[in-house]
C-alpha positions in Angstrom: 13.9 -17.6 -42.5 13.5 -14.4 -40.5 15.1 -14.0 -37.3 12.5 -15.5 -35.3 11.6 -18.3 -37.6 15.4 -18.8 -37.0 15.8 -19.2 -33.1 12.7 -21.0 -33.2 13.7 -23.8 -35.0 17.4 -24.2 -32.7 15.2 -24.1 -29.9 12.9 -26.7 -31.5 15.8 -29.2 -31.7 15.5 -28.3 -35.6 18.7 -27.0 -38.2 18.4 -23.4 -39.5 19.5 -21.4 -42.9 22.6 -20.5 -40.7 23.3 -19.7 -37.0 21.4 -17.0 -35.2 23.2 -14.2 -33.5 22.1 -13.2 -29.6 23.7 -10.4 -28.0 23.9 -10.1 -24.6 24.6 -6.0 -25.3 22.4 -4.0 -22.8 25.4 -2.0 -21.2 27.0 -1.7 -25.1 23.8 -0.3 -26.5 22.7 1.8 -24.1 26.1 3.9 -24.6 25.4 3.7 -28.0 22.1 5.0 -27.3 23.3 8.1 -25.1 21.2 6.1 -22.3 23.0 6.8 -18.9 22.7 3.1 -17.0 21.1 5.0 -14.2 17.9 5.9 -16.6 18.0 2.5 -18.6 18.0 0.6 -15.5 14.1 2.3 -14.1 13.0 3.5 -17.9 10.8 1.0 -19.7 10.8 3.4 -22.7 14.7 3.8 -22.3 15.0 0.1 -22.4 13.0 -0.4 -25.6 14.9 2.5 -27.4 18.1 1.1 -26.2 17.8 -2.9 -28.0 15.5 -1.7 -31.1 17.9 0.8 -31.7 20.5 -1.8 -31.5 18.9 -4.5 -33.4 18.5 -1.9 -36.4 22.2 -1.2 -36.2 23.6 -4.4 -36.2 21.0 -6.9 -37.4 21.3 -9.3 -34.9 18.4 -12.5 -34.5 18.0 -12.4 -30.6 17.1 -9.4 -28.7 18.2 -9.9 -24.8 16.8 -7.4 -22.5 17.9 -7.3 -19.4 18.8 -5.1 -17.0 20.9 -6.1 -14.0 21.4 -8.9 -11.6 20.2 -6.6 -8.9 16.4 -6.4 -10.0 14.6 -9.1 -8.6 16.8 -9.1 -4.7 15.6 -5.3 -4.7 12.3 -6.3 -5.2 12.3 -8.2 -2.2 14.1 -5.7 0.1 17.3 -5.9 -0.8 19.2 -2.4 -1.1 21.3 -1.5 -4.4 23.7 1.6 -5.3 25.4 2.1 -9.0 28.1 3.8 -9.6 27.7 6.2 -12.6 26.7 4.5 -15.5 27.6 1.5 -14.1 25.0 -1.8 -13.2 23.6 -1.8 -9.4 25.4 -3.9 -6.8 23.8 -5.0 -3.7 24.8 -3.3 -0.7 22.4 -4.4 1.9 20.7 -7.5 2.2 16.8 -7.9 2.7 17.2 -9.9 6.0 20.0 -10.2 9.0 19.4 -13.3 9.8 17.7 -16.9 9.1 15.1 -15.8 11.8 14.3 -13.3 9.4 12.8 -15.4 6.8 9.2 -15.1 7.4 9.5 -11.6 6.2 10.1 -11.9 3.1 7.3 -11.5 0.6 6.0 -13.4 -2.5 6.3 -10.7 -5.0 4.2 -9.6 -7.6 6.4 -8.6 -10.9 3.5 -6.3 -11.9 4.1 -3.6 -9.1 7.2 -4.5 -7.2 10.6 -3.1 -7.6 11.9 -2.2 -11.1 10.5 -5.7 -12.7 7.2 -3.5 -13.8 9.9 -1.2 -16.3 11.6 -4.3 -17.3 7.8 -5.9 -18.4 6.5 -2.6 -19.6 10.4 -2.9 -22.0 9.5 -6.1 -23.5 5.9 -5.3 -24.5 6.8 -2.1 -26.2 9.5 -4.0 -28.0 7.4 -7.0 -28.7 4.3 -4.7 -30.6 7.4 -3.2 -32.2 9.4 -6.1 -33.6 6.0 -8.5 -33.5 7.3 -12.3 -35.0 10.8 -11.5 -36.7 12.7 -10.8 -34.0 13.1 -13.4 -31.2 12.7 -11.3 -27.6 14.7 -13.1 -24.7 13.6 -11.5 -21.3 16.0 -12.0 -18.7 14.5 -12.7 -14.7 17.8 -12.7 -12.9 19.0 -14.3 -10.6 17.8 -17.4 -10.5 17.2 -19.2 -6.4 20.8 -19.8 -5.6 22.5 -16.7 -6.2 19.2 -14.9 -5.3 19.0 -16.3 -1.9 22.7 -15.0 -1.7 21.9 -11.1 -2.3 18.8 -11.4 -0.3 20.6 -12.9 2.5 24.4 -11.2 2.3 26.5 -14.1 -0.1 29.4 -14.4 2.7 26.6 -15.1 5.4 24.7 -17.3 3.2 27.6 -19.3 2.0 28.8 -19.9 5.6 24.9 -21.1 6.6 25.1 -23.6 4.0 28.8 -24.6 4.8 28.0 -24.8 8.7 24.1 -25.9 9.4 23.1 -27.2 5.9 20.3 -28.9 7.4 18.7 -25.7 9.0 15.0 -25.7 7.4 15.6 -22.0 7.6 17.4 -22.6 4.7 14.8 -24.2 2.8 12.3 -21.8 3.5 14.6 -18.9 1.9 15.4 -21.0 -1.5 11.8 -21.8 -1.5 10.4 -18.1 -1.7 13.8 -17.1 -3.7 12.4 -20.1 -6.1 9.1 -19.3 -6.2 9.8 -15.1 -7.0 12.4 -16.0 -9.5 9.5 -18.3 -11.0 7.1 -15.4 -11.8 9.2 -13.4 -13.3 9.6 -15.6 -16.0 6.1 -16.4 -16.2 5.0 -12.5 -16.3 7.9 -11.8 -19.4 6.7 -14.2 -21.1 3.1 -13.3 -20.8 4.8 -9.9 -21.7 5.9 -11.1 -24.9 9.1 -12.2 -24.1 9.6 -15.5 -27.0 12.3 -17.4 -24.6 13.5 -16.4 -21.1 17.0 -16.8 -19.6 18.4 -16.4 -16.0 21.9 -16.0 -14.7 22.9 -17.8 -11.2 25.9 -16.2 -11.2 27.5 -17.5 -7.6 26.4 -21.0 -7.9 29.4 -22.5 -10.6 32.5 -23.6 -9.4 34.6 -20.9 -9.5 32.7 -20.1 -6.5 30.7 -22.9 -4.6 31.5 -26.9 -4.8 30.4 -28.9 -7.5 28.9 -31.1 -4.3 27.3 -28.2 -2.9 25.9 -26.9 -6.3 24.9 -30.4 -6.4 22.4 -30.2 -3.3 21.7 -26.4 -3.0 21.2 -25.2 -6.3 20.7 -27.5 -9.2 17.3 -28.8 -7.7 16.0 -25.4 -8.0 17.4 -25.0 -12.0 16.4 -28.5 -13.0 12.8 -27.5 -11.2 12.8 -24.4 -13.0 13.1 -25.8 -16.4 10.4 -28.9 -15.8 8.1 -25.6 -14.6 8.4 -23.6 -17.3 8.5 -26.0 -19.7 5.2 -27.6 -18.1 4.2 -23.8 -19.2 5.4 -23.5 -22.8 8.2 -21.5 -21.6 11.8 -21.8 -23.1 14.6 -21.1 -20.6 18.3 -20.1 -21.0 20.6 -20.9 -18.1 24.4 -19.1 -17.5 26.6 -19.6 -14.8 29.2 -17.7 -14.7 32.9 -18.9 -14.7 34.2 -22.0 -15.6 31.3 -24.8 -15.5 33.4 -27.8 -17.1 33.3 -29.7 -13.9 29.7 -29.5 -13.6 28.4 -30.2 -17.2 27.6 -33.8 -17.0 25.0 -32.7 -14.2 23.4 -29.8 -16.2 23.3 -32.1 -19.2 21.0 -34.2 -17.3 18.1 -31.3 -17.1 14.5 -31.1 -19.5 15.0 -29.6 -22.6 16.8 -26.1 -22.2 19.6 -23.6 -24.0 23.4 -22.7 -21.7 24.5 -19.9 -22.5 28.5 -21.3 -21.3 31.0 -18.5 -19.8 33.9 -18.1 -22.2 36.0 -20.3 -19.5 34.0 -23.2 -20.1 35.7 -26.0 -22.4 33.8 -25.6 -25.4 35.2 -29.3 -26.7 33.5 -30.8 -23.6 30.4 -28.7 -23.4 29.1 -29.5 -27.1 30.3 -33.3 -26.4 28.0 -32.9 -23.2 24.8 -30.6 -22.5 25.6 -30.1 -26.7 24.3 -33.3 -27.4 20.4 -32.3 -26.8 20.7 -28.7 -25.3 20.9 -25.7 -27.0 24.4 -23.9 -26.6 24.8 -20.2 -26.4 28.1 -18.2 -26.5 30.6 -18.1 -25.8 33.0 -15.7 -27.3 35.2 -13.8 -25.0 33.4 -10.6 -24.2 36.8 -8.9 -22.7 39.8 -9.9 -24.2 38.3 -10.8 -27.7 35.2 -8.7 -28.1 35.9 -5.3 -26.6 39.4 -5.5 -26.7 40.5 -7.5 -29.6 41.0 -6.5 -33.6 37.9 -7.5 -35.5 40.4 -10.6 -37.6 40.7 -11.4 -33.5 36.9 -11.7 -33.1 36.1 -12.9 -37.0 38.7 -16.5 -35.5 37.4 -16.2 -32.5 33.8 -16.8 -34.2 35.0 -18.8 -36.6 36.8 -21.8 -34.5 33.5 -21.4 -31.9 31.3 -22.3 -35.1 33.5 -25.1 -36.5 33.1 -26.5 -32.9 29.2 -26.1 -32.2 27.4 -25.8 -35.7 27.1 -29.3 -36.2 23.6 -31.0 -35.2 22.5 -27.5 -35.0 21.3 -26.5 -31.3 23.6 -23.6 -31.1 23.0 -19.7 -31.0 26.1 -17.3 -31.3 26.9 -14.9 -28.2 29.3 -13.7 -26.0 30.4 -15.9 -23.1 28.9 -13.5 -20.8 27.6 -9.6 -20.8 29.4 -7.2 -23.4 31.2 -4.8 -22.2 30.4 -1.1 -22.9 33.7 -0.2 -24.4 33.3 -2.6 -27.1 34.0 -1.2 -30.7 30.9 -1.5 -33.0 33.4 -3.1 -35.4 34.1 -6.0 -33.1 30.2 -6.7 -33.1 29.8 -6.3 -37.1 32.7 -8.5 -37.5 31.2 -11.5 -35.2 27.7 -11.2 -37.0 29.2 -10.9 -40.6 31.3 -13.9 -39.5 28.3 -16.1 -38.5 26.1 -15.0 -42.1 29.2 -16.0 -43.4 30.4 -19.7 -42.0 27.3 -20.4 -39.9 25.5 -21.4 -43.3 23.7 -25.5 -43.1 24.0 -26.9 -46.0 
């Protein structure tokens, strides 16, 4: 199989040669790359450089471009700054208040914000790499944690805690929803072969599982019956420790989680594992960018012993890579996978 034949078939419910490798590399690779952050994050040409570049390096099946979790609140008025060579942070939100709501556009990925460079990316890579390497676009953030940059997360958080029934409410999730909802559609009309999200603020480290429960998992179930309805493949992370919530993601349409490294990985392949596809979820801190590579090869090698069976499993890192990471650490995770992630 060739890389692409190879995610295909996990994502098709199907059992590769071996387990396909998906890094989730974009700071990592543009240092490697002599891209500053600043450039990669506005640069469609940057972008492509950065992850074929990469992919030639290290060989890896899944090429995940993305650029930060910034992109799509910016696009709808939000305000970002970066430090250098660092991923943008929101530091203004688009609207004050609830009242505000009606002012807040439907976007169009195609002209607004950086989402055009981030399209523009994944078309140049796709007439590049064509069908053997699998493209995975990334449309962060997904409603939740959209609705929270677009609105200022303490504010937001203390809306839903204190008038959850405020159709105000609604009305933002719905237009978060439904601009979160064309991005995927436009990568993968770009070229993009599977999409993913993050909703980075809506796990329990930081919200209730009861008020993930009403507030955001709606929107992510929806999300995956729309996109499915559309052809489109979608990869979900949360970030931080989702044990407590798997038995409700388990219950969406056919998707892939790609699990933070805090998740129980015993529970997760017992759970969502059973007829979702896993991704992760090596330690990208203390294992990848920080660890000896005999660190990251038993890192890999207890994560495969745990997920490979039944197939439905891709390899990554529980979240994104850190730039410091020493290409060693990466060679010895993808050697480790040609090496035990073998079906028989």
């Amino acid at each position: 199989m060739n890389s692409l034949e190879r995610v295909r078939t996990v994502l098709a419910g199907g059992i590769p040669d071996r387990v396909p490798v998906c890094l989730h590399n974009f700071m990592l690779a543009a240092r490697e790359a002599g891209v500053s952050i600043e450039d990669y994050r506005v640069n469609p040409q940057a972008i492509a450089r950065v992850h074929l570049e990469a992919v030639e390096k290290y060989g890896h099946d899944c090429i995940m471009v993305d650029t930060d979790t910034t992109m799509l609140a910016e696009a709808m008025g939000a305000r970002s700054k970066c430090a250098p060579n660092q991923p943008g942070r929101i530091v203004e939100p688009a609207i004050r208040s609830l009242d505000e709501v009606d002012r807040l556009k439907v976007i169009n990925p195609e002209t607004d914000g950086r989402i055009p460079a981030l399209l523009e990316a994944v078309r140049l890579m796709r007439k590049q790499v064509g069908n053997e390497v699998a493209i995975r676009g990334n449309a962060d953030q997904a409603a939740f944690a959209l609705a929270c940059l677009v609105r200022g997360i303490e504010d937001f958080l203390m809306e839903l805690a204190e008038q959850p029934d405020n159709p105000r409410l609604s009305e933002l999730m719905e237009i978060c929803y439904q601009n979160h909802l064309a991005v995927h559609r436009a990568l993968a009309k770009a070229g993009a072969h599977l999409t993913s999200l993050g909703d980075s603020l809506a796990g329990p480290d930081v919200i209730s599982p009861r008020m993930f429960t009403r507030f955001a998992r709606p929107y992510e179930k929806r999300l995956v019956d729309d996109l499915a309805a559309d052809g489109i493949f979608v990869v979900i992370h949360i970030c931080g420790n989702t044990s407590r919530i798997l038995d409700m993601l388990a219950e969406y349409g056919p998707c892939g989680f790609e699990l933070d490294y805090r998740t129980d990985v015993a529970r997760a392949k017992q759970t969502v594992g059973a007829r979702h596809v896993l991704f992760g979820n090596i330690d990208p801190s203390a294992v990848l960018a920080l660890g000896t590579g005999q660190k990251v090869r038993e890192a890999t090698r207890q994560l495969i012993s745990m997920w490979k069976s039944g197939g439905r499993f891709i390899l990554n890192a529980g979240c994104a890579i850190p730039p410091t990471t020493p290409p060693e650490n990466i060679q010895a995770l993808i050697e480790t996978a040609r090496e035990c992630g073998v079906y028989d």
